[in-house]
C-alpha positions as CSV (number, residue, x, y, z in Angstrom):
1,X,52.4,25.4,-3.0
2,X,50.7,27.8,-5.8
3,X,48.2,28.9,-2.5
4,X,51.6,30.0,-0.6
5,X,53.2,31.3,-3.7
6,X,49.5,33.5,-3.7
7,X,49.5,34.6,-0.1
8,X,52.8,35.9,-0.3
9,X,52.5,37.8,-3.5
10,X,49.2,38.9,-1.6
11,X,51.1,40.1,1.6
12,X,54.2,41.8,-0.7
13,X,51.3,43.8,-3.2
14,X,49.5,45.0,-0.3
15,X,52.6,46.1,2.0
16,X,53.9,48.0,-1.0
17,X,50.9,49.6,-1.4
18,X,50.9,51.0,2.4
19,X,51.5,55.0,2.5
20,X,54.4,56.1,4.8
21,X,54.6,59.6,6.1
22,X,57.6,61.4,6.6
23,X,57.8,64.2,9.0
24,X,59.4,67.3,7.9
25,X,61.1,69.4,10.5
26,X,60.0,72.7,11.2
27,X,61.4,75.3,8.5
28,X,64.2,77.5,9.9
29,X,62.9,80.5,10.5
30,X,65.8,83.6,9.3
31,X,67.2,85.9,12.1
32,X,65.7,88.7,10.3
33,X,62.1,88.1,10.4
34,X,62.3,86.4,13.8
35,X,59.6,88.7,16.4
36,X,59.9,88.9,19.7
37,X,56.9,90.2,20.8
38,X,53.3,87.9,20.9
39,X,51.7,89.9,18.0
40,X,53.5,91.6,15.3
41,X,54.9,92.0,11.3
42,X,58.2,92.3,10.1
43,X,60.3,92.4,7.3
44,X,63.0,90.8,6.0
45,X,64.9,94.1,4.7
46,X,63.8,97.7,4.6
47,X,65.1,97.8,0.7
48,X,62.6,96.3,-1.6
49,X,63.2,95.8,-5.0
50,X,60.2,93.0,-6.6
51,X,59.7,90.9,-3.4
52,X,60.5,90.7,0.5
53,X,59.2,87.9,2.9
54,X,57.8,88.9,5.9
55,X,56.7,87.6,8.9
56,X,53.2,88.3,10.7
57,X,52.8,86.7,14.0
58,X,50.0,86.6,15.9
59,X,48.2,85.0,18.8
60,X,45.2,83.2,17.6
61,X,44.4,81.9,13.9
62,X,42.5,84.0,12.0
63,X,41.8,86.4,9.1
64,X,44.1,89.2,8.5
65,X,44.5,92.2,6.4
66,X,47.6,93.2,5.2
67,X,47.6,97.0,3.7
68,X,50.0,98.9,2.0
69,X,49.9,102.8,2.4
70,X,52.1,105.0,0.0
71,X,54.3,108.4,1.4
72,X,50.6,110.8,1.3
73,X,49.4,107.6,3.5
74,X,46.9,106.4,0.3
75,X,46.2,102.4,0.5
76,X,48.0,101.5,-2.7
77,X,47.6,98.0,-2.1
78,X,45.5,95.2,0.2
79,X,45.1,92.1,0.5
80,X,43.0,89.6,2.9
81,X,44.9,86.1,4.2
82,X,44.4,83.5,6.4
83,X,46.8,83.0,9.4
84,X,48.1,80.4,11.6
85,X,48.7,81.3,15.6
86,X,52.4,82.3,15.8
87,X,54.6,83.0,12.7
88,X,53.1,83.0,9.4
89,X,56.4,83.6,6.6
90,X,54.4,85.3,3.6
91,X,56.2,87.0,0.6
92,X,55.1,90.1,-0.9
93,X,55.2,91.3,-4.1
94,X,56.3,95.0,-4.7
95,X,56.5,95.0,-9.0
96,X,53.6,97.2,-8.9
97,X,54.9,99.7,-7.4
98,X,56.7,103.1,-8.2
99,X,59.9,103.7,-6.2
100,X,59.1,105.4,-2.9
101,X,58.8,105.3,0.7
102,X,56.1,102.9,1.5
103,X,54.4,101.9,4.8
104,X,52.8,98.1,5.7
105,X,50.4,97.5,8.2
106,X,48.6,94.6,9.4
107,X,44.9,94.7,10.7
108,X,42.3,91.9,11.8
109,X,38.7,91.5,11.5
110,X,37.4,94.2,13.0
111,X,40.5,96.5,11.5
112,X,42.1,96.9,15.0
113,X,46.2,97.5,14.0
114,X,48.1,94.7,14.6
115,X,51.7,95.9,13.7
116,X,53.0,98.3,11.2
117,X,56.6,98.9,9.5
118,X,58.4,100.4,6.5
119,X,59.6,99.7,3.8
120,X,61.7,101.7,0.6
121,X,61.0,100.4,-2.7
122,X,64.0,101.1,-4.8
C-alpha cells in the first residue's frame, strides 16, 4: 500500500511539474499603422509630442536603419534594429527633440531607402 501511496505521489509531482504553453493570438494591429504596400514605414500620427509607434514592414528579416533628418535635412537621430519579415510595431522616442518639422526614413544594409514619412514634433 505505502509503494502505491509512492507511485502516485510520484505521478502527481511529476505532472505538476510539466510546462504548458499557452498561445497568444496575434496582437491587433491599429488601423493607423496598418501598410498596404510589401515594403514600407508608417506612423501612427503626424503630431508627435514624446513618442509615436510606427510600423516598418518589410519583405525579408533583416537589419534596418531607421534615420531621423531635421527641416535643413541634417540626421538628428539614428538608430540600427533588427526586423522581422512583414510588420514590425516599434515606438520611437521624440523627447530629444526641439519642436519642428521632422522627416523619418528607413534604409537597409546597403542604405537603399525603404520608405520615408513626416512627422511634426509639437
Amino acid at each position: 500500500m505505502k509503494k502505491l501511496l509512492l507511485v502516485l505521489l510520484g505521478i502527481v509531482v511529476l505532472s505538476a511539474c510539466r510546462k504548458v504553453d499557452i498561445i497568444q493570438p496575434p496582437p491587433v494591429m491599429a488601423e493607423s499603422l496598418k501598410i498596404t504596400n510589401s515594403v514600407g514605414i508608417k506612423l501612427q500620427s503626424p503630431f508627435v509630442t514624446s513618442e509615436v509607434l510606427m510600423n516598418v514592414k518589410l519583405e525579408s528579416a533583416g537589419t534596418v536603419t531607421i534615420k531621423i533628418f531635421d527641416i535643413s535635412n541634417r540626421v538628428v537621430s539614428k538608430e540600427t534594429v533588427n526586423v522581422v519579415a512583414g510588420d514590425n510595431i516599434l515606438k520611437v522616442y521624440t523627447n530629444a527633440l526641439p519642436t519642428s518639422a521632422y522627416r523619418i526614413a528607413l534604409y537597409d544594409v546597403s542604405n537603399n531607402q525603404l520608405g520615408i514619412t513626416d512627422f511634426n514634433k509639437l
